[in-house]
C-alpha positions in Angstrom: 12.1 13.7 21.5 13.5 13.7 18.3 12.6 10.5 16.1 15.1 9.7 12.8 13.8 8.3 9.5 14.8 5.4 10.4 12.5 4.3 13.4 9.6 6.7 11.7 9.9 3.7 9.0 9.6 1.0 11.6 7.1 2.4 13.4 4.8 3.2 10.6 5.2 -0.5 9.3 4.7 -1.8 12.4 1.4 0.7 13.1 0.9 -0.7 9.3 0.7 -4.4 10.6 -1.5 -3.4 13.6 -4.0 -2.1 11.7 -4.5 -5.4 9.6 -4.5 -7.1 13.0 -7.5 -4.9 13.8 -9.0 -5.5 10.3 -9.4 -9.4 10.5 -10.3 -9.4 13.9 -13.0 -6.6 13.9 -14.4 -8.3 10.4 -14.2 -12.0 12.3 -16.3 -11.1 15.3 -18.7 -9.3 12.9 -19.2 -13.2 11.5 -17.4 -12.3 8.2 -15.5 -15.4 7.4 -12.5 -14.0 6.6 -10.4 -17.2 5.6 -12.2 -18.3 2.7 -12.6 -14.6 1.5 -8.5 -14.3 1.5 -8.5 -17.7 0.3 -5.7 -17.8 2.2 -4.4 -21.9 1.3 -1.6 -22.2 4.1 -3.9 -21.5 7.0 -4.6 -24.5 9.3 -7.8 -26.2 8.1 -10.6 -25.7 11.0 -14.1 -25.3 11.4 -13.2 -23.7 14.6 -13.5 -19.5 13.2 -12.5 -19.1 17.0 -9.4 -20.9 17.1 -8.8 -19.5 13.7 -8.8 -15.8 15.1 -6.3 -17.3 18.5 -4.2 -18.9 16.2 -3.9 -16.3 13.3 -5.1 -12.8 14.1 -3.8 -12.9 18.0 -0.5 -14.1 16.4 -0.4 -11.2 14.4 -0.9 -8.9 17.7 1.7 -11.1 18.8 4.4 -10.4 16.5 3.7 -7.1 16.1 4.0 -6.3 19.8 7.4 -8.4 20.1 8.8 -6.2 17.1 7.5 -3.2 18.5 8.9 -3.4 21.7 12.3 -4.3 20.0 11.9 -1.2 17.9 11.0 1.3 20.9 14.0 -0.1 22.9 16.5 0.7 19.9 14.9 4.1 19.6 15.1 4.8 23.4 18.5 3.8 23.8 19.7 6.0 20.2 18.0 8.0 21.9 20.6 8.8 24.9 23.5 8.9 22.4 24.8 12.2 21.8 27.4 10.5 18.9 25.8 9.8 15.9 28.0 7.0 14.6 26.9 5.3 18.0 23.4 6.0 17.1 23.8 4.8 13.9 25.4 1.6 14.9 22.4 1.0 17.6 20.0 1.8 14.5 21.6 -0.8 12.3 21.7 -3.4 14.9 17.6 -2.8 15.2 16.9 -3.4 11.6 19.0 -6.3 11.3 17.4 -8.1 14.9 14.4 -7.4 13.7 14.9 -9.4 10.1 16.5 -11.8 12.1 12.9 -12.5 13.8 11.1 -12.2 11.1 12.5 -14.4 9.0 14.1 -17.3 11.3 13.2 -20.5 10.3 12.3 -21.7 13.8 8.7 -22.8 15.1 8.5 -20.0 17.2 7.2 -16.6 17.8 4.3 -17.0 15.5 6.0 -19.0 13.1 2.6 -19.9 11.0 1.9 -15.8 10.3 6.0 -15.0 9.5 6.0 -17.8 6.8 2.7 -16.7 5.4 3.7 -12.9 5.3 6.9 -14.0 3.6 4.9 -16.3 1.3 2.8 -13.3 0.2 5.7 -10.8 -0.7 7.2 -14.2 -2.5 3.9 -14.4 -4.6 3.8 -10.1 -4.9 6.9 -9.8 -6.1 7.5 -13.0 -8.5 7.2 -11.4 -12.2 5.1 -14.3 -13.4 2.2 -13.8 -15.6 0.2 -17.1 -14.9 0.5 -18.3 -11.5 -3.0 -17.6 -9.8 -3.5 -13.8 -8.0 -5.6 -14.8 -4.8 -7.4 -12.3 -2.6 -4.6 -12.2 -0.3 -2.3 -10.9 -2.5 -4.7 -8.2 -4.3 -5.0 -6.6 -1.0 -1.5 -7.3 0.5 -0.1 -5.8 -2.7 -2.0 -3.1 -2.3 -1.1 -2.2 1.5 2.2 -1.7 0.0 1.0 0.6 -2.5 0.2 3.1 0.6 3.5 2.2 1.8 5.4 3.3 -1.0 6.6 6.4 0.1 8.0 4.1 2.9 10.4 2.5 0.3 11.9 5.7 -0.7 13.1 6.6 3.0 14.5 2.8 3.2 17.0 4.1 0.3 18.4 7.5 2.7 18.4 4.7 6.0 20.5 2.1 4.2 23.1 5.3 2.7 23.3 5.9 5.8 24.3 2.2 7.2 26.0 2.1 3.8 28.0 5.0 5.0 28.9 3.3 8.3 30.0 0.2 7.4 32.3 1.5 4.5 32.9 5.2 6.4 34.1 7.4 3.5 37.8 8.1 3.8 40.1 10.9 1.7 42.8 8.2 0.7 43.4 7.6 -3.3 43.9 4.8 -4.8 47.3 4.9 -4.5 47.2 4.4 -0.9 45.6 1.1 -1.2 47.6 -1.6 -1.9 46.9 -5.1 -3.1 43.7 -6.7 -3.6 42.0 -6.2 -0.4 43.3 -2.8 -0.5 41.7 -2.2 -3.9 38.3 -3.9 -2.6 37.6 -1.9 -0.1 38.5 1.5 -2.0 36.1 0.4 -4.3 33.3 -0.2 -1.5 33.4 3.2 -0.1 33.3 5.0 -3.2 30.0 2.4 -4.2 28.7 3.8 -0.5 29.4 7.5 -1.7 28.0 7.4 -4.8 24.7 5.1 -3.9 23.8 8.4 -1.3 24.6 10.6 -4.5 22.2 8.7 -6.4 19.0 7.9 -3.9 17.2 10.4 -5.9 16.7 7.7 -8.8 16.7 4.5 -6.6 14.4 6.4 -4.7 11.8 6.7 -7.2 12.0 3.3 -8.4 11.3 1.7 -5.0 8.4 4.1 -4.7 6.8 2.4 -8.3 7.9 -0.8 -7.2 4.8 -1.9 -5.5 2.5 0.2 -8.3 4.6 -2.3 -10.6 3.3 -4.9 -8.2 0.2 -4.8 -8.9 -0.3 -3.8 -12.2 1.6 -6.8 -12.9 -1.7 -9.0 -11.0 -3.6 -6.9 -13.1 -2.1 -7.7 -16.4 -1.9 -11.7 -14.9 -6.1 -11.2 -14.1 -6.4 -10.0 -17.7 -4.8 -12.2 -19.5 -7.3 -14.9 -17.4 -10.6 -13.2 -18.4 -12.7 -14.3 -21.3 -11.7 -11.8 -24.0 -14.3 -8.8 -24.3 -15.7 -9.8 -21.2 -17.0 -7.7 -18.3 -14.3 -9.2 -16.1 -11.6 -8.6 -19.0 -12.7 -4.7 -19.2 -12.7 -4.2 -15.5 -8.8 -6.3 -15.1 -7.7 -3.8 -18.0 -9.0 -0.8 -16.6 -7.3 -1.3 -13.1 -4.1 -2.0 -15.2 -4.8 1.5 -16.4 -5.3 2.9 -12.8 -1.9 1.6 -11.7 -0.2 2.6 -14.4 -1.5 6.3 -14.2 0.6 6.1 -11.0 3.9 6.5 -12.6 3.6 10.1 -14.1 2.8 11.4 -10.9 5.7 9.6 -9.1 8.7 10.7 -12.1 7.3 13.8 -13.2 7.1 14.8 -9.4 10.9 13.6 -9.0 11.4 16.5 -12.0 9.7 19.5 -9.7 12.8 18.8 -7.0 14.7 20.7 -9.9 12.5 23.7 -9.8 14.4 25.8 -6.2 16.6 24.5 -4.2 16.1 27.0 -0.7 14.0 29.1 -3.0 17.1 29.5 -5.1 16.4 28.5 -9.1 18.7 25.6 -9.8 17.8 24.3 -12.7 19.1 23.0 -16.3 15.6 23.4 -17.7 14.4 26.2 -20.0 11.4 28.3 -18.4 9.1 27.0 -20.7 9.8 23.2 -20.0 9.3 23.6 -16.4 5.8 25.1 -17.2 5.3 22.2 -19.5 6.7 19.7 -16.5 4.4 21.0 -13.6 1.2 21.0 -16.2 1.8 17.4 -16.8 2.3 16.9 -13.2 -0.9 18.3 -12.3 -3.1 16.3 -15.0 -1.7 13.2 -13.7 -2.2 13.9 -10.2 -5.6 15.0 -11.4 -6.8 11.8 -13.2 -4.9 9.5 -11.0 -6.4 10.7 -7.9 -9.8 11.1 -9.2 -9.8 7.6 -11.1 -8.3 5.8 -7.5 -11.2 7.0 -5.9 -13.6 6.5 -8.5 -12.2 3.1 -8.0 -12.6 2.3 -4.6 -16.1 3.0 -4.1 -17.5 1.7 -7.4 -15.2 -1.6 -7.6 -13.7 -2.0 -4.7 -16.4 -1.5 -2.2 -19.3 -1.8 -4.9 -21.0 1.3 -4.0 -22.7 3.5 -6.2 -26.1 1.5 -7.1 -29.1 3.2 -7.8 -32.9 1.8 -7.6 -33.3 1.4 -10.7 -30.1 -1.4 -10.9 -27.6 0.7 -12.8 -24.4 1.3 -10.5 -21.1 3.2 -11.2 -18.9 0.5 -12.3 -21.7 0.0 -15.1 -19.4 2.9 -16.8 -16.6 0.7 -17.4 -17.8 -3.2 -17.5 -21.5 -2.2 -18.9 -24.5 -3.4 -17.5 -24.5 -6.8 -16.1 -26.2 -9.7 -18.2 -25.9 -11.9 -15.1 -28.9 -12.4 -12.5 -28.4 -10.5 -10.0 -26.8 -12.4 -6.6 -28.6 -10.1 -4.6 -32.2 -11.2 -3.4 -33.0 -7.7 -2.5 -32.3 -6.4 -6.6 -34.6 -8.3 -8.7 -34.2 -8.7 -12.5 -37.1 -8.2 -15.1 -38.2 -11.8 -15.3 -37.7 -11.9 -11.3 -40.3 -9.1 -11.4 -43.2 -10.7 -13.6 -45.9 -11.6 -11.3 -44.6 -9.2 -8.3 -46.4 -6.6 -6.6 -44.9 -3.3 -7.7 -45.5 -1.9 -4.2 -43.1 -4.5 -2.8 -40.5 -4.6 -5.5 -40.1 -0.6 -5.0 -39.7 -1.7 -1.2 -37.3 -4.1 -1.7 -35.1 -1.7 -3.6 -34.8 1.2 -1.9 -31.6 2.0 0.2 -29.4 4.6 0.5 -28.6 7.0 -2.1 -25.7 5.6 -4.2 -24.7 3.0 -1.7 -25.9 -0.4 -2.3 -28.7 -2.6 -0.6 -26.6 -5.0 1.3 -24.9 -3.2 4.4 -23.4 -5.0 6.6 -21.7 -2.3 9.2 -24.9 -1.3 9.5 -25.5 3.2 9.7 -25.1 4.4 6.1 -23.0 7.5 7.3 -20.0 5.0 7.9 -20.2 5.0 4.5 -20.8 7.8 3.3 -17.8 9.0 5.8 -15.7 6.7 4.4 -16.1 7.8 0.9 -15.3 11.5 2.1 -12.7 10.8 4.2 -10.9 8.6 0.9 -11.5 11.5 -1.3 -10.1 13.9 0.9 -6.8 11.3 2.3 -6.4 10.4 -1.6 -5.5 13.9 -2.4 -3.1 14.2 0.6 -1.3 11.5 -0.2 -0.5 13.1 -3.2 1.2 15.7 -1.5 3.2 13.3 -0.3 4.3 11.3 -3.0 4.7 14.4 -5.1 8.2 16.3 -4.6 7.0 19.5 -5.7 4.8 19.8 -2.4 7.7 20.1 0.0 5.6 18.5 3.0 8.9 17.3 4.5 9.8 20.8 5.1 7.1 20.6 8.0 8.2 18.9 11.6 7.7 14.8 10.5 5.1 16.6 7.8 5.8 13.3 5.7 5.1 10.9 8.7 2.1 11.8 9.9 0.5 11.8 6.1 2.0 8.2 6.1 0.0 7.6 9.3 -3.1 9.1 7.5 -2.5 6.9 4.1 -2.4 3.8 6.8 -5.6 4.6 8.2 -7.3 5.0 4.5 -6.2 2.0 3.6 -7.3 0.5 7.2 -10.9 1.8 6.2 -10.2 0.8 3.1 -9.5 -2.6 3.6 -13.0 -3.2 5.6 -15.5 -2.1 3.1 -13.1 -4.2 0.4 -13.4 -7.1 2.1 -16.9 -6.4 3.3 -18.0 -6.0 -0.1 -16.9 -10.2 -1.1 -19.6 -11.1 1.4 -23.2 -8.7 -0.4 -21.7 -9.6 -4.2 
């Protein structure tokens, strides 16, 4: 059965939500105390962590189910209509419903987690370079990250609502007259020309929520004690983020390259060359320093017996004591049995001694499996590699970014409760 952008959007936000539904209730029954690790403020205070999961991670199951079944009944029922303005209309009047719910002030359908969610994109997006950055935001911020490619389609789906609402007609000017007249020739040629132009607002959306969070990054910086450990790591995930935007514009300028295999270009030879070598050295060091990233920072892998770990190559050794019992310092070791400090240090290879999911090869499967979905999302986001050209090519590597960043989101949050 055929399924249009637009539902693949909704159902890939939705499958999006689900998945962080599954996160906090997965780490909660583990007896990770996920509240104070989000420090998420607006939550109802309890010292109940199981009516904390009913009232906040069931509501979140809740919602998502109630939108979803709105969602599948729109696509069912566009479905069955041959027309496409009809489907169209039945398309529109699914997004709109289901902003409706979201964002009704009423005290129902799971009021507490719509205001929060709408309280967290209110913190992401406000460009302000002193308010706090909690945890809940870092990792909200960057969900959206894998989502960007999302953004982009949300510019073709509202041309096309664009293009129903204000349906393009052949009249000139002269054929309006009067004010209204003149108001509404001007909104359909605005309709006509915004579908010309998604290319550009395209690639915006998709660095939006990079710009996100290299704005947090920038706000954590400016925090940190200057020349600090803290300050070098904030600076060097500013770095990361902004490595992202090469890849996104100079991958807009490979779309130029063939058009059906056709050269269609204004370009000479020789700046094309230059173009697609630029393009690959960013794609190179932006995918390699993400996941350098998420296993040395993020999950705060990478240790070693001897105490030097991989985020030592950006912040330098730590001059702190150690948090973790199981790594002792120097002066910790004075007076200790050598057999027994050598026991208390080894774990697995490059991982780190505190585990709390237990079998090392979830880890070490993890690790692989980002490296490996890290470079496929690059296909993605990159309009050189025509992966749309493959049957819903581009939404099944959005369902594979999700589940990264579903992985993802375990070990990050995993990791605030052995540092």
């Amino acid at each position: 059965m055929y399924l249009p952008v637009a539902f693949q959007t909704l159902f890939l936000a939705l499958l999006a939500a689900l998945g962080w539904g599954v996160n906090l209730l997965l780490l909660l029954r583990m007896g990770i105390q996920v509240r104070p690790i989000l420090q998420l403020a607006e939550l109802p205070t309890t010292n109940s962590n199981t009516q904390w999961i009913d009232d906040g991670v069931y509501d979140i199951f809740r919602l998502t189910k109630a939108l979803g079944a709105v969602a599948l009944l729109g696509w069912l029922l566009s479905a069955q209509l041959s027309d496409q303005q009809m489907q169209t209309a039945v398309n529109l009047a699914t997004y709109i419903f289901i902003i409706l719910l979201l964002i009704m002030p009423q005290r129902v359908l799971c009021h507490t987690v719509r205001m929060q969610f709408i309280g967290l994109l209110g913190r992401i997006i406000k460009p302000s370079l002193e308010d706090p950055v909690w945890l809940a935001d870092i990792v909200m911020a960057d969900i959206l990250t894998s989502c960007a490619r999302m953004f982009a389609d949300l510019v073709l789906i509202a041309c096309q609502f664009g293009r129903f609402i204000w349906p393009i007609r052949h009249e000139t000017l002269e054929a309006h007259s009067g004010l209204q007249g003149l108001i509404q020739f001007v909104r359909e040629h605005q309709a006509q020309n915004a579908c010309a132009s998604t290319g550009i607002l395209g690639v915006l959306l998709v660095c939006a929520p990079y710009a996100f969070r290299l704005r947090q990054c920038i706000n954590e910086y400016l925090k940190a004690v200057p020349g600090s450990g803290d300050a070098r790591r904030h600076l060097a995930n500013a770095i990361k983020y902004a490595s992202s935007f090469p890849v996104i514009a100079l991958s807009a300028t490979q779309r130029q390259v063939t058009v059906d295999g056709v050269m269609e270009t204004k370009y000479s030879d020789w700046a094309l060359r230059m173009a697609f070598t630029l393009w690959i050295a960013a794609v190179v060091f932006n995918s390699l320093y993400s996941f350098y990233w998420d296993v040395a920072f993020d999950w705060n892998l990478g240790h070693t017996a001897s105490g030097w770990k991989l985020s030592d190559l950006i912040t330098g050794p730590s001059e702190e004591k150690p948090s973790n019992p199981l790594v002792l310092s120097p002066a910790d070791a004075i007076g200790q049995d050598t057999h027994v400090i050598a026991a208390q240090r080894k774990f697995p290879y490059m991982l780190r001694p505190q585990l709390r999911f237990g079998s090392p090869r979830i880890y070490y499967a993890a690790i692989a499996l980002d490296f490996l979905l890290r470079i496929a999302w690059t296909m993605k986001l990159s309009s050189y590699v025509r992966i749309d050209m493959m049957a819903y090519g581009g939404f099944w590597l959005n369902v594979l970014e999700i589940y990264r960043r579903w992985q993802w989101t375990f070990l990050r949050l995993e990791k605030e409760t052995v540092s």
